[in-house]
N, C-alpha and C positions, 0 to 999 in steps of 0.2 A: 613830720610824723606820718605813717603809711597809713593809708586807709583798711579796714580794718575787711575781711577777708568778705564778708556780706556785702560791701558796698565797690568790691572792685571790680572794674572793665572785663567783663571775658578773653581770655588769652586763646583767643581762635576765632576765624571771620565774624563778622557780626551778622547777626541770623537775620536782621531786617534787609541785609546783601545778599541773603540766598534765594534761590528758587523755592518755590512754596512746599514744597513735599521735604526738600532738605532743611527747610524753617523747622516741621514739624518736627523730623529724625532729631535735631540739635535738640529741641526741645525735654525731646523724649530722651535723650542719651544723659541729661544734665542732670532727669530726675532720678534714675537708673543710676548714676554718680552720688548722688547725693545719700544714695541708701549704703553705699559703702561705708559712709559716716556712722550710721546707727549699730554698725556689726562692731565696731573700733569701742561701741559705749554698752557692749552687754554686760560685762560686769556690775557698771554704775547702775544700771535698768533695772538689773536685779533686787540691787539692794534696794532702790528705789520702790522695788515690788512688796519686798518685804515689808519696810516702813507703814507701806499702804496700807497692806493686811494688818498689819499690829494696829494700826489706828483703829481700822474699825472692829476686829475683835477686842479693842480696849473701851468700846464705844464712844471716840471720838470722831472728830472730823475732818475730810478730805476736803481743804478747800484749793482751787484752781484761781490762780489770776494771772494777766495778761492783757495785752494793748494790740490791736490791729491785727494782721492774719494770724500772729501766735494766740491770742486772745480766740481766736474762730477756731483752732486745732482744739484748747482746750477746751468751749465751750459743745465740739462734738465728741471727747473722750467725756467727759463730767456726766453731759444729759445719758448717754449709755450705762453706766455702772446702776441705777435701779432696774431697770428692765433685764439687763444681760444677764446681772451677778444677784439682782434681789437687794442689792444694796438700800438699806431704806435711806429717801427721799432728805433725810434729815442728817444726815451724815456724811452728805456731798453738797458744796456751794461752788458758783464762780463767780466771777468778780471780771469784766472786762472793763478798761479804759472807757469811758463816757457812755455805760451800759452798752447792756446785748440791742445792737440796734435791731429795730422790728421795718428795716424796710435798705436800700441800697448804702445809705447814706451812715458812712464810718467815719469821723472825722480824724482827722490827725493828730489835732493839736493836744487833744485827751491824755495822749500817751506822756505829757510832759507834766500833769498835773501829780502831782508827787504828795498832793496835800489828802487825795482821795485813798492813801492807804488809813489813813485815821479811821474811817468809816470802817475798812475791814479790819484791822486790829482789834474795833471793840467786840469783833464776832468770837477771836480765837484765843481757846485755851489751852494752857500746858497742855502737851501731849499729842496737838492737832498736829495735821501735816498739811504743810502748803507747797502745792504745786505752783511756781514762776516761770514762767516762758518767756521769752525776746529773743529774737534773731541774734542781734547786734550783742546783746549781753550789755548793753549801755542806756535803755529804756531808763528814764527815771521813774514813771510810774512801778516800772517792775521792781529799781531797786529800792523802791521804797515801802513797798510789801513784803518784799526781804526781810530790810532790817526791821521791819515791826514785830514782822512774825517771828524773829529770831527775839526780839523783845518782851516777846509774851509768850515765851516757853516753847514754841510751836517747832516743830520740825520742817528746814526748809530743802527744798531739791528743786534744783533748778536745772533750766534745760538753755542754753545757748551754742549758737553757731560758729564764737570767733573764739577757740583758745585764748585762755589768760583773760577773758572781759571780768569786770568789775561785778557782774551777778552771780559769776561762776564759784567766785571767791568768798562772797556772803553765806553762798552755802554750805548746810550738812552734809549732803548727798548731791555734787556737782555732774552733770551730764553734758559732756561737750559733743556737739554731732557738729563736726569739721568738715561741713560740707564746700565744696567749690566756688568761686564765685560762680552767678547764677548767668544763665544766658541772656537773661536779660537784666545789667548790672541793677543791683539794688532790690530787683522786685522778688523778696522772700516768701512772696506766698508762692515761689514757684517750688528749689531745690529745699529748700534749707523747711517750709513748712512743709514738705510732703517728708522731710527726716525729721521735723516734729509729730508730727500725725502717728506716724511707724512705732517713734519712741514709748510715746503715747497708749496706745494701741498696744504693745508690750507691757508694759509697766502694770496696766488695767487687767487685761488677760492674765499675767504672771499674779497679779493680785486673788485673782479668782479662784485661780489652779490653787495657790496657797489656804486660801478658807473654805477647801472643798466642793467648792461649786461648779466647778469642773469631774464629769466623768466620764471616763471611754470617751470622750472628745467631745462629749456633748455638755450642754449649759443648764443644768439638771438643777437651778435655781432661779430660772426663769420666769417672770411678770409672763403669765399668759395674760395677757387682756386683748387680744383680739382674736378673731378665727383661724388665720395662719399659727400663730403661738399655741393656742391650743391644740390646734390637730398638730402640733409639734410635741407637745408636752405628751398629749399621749402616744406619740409614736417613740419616745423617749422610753418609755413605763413599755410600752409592748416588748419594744427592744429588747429592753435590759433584765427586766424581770422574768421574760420569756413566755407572754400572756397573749391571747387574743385583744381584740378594740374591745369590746364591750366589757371584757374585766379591768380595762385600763380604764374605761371610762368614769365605771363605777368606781377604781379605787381614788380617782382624782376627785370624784364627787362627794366621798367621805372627808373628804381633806379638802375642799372648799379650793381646788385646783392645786394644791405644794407638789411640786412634782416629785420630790424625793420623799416625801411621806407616803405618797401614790406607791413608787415605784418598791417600798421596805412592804405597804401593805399588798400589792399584788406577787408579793414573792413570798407571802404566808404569815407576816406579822398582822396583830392587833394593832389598828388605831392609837390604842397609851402605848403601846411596846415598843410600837415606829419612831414614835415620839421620842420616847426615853432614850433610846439607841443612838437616835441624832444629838439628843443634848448631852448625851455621855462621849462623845465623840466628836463636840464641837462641829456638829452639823458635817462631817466628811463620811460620806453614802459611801466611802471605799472602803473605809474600817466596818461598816455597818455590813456591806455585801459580805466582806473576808467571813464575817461573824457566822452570819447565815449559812452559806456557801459550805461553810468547816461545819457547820450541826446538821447540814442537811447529809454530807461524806458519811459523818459519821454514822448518821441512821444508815443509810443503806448499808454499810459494812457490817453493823449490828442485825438490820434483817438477814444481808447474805451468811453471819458465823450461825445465827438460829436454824436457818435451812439447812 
């Protein structure tokens, strides 16, 4: 039986035989490789995006699990979606193989323990989406949050690196990143998790852009909670609203920092108006601006027919 495309020999010198500088370029060139894999799964990403958004405008939940470096991709996509996106805190979970370790020490053996999907099963209900990662697509821990969560209603998407694996097939939404074997055989936290990470990173974003929280490229649903973030938030509102700092300030300070309720009231709305506008609109500041933008045309061309 061939070994399966994550786990074979590099088909070009071996980079512990090169000179140090050419270690590095091999290095670099395989992760550079492996991202060609992620362009081959935009379709599935997509859809994948979509699912995401539906969960959470359905208010359910996005839950992430995973065992060893795929387990580390998602636990840096998962922790982002509150701060980026505003995603609240309660509608994103992850789950890695033998817990998030809090120090060097990941053990291995975790990944085999198949008994630990029970615990997450009793979290998920109809409608949720679980995100599953493994390199290999043969994790038994991963396939067996699979099929739990395909057992309790949940939407699964899965992400693996070997065409045809056994997780790929459990899933609703399958995402294959057919990255190269790695330069250094076996060790996937090199190609194969830097084309998890990508996918990831996609999926999350596309998610964003779908519930509005994205505008003009900026992340106009943003957790300010520290000083950079805020002088972000209102460089946001200055920007788009077309305001000096001190009236971004103060419209952030009416709205207790929401950056797009800022940004609706420094462009001329009431506080309830801003508000309304967003829940009529499912929170997308794009339909909300069009709104404004077309009543503002319109006055003017009614002052310029009175002149």
């Amino acid at each position: 039986m061939p070994l399966p495309t994550t786990e074979c020999l590099p088909d070009h010198e071996v980079v512990d035989a090169l000179p140090a500088l050419k270690a590095a370029d091999a290095l670099l060139d395989g992760q550079v490789a492996a991202l060609s894999a992620v362009r081959a799964a935009t379709q599935d990403i997509l859809q994948a995006a979509e699912a995401m958004a539906e969960a959470v405008r359905s208010d359910k939940r996005i839950t992430y699990a995973a065992a060893g470096s795929s387990g580390l991709m998602a636990l840096a996509d998962a922790c982002e979606l509150p701060g980026t996106f505003g995603v609240s805190t309660k509608s994103v979970s992850i789950h890695m193989a033998g817990g998030i370790p809090a120090d060097g020490n990941m053990p291995g053996h975790t990944e085999d323990d198949d008994g630990a999907a029970d615990v997450i099963a009793e979290t998920l209900r109809d409608g949720d989406v679980v995100i599953v990662l493994s390199a290999s697509g043969t994790t038994p821990y991963a396939l067996a949050v699979a099929e739990a969560a395909r057992h309790k209603g949940a939407k699964v998407i899965a992400i693996a690196n070997n065409q045809g694996s056994k997780l790929l097939d459990l899933a609703h939404i399958p995402i294959c990143l057919a990255t190269p074997p790695e330069v250094i055989a076996g060790s996937t936290r090199l190609g194969a998790g830097t084309a998890q990470k990508v996918a990831l990173n996609m999926m999350s974003s596309l998610m964003g852009i779908r519930l509005g929280h994205v505008y003009q490229g900026q992340m106009v649903n943003v957790v300010a909670d520290n000083a950079k973030l805020e002088n972000r938030s209102a460089g946001m509102v200055m920007n788009i609203a077309n305001v000096n700092r001190e009236a971004a300030q103060s419209a952030l300070k009416a709205v207790q920092g929401n950056t797009k309720l800022a940004i609706l009231i420094a462009a001329g709305c009431s506080p309830e108006k801003a508000e309304d506008m967003l829940n009529a609109h499912d929170g997308h500041l794009a339909e909300c601006m069009n709104i404004l933008n077309s009543n503002q045309d319109k006055t003017v061309k009614k002052g310029e027919n009175h002149d």
